[in-house]
Each structure stands twice: as structure tokens, then as C-alpha cells.
Steps between C-alpha positions, in 0.01 A plus 500: 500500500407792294195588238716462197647143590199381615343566173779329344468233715069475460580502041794290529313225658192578264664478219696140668135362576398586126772294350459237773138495430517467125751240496309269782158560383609456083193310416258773611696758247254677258494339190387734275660903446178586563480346848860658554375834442186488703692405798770776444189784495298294852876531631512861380134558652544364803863674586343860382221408764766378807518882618211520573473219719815586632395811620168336629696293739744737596256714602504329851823700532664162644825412401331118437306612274704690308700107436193309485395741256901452323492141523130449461460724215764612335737185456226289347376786247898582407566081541181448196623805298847340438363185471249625246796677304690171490184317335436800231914421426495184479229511208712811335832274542269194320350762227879621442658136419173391326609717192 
């Protein structure tokens, strides 16, 4: 498998556990735009900060690091950015049809 399809492969399956985790977990949705938007800039925080830690683990030079570091790190920071961008639409789609 090569670099390019595995990254397609690790933000595919982000952006499938986003939508699988904002239809299962629908009650625990932010209710207010507000909410929304803080989420969207922790998500934004915390995926600016996943190099770091990337390069932190992968500084073992082991080839398990580097995809502890992939699976550990960067799929749940990408995985809480889309989710976070489906929350701040959802309260743009509501503020839309309110009118």
C-alpha cells in the first residue's frame, strides 16, 4: 500500500466515523451555535497540535510507532475535526431555514 492511499484510506474512515458518530450519539449534539463553534476551534487546536506528537512518537524511528502515532493520533484529531464541522453545519443549515 502506498503513502497517498493510505492517507486516503486514514480521512476516508475519519470522516465515516464522524458521520457515524453524529448520527449514533444525536442527543449529545451541541445545542447552542455557540457550543458548535467552540468545538470546531478545540478540534482545530488539537489537529494543529497532532504534529507534534506525531513527531514525538516517531522519534523511536520504529515503524510501530510511526501507526500508533497514525492511528493513535491522527485519526481521532481528523475523526473530531469533521465531526466538529458537521455540528457548526448543522446550526448554519438551522439558522438558514429559520429565516
Amino acid at each position: 500500500m502506498t503513502k497517498d492511499a493510505l492517507l486516503f484510506a486514514i480521512i476516508a474512515g475519519a470522516g465515516a466515523l464522524a458521520v457515524w458518530l453524529y448520527v449514533r450519539l444525536a442527543a449529545r449534539r451541541p445545542k447552542t451555535f455557540g457550543r458548535a463553534c467552540a468545538h470546531g476551534l478545540v478540534a482545530a487546536i488539537v489537529l494543529a497540535c497532532v504534529p507534534f506528537a506525531m513527531d514525538f512518537m516517531h522519534s523511536q524511528r520504529s515503524d510501530a510507532g510511526a501507526f500508533a502515532s497514525l492511528l493513535g493520533g491522527f485519526l481521532p484529531a481528523l475523526t473530531y475535526m469533521f465531526l466538529a464541522s458537521l455540528y457548526v453545519m448543522e446550526h448554519l443549515q438551522r439558522r438558514i431555514y429559520a429565516r
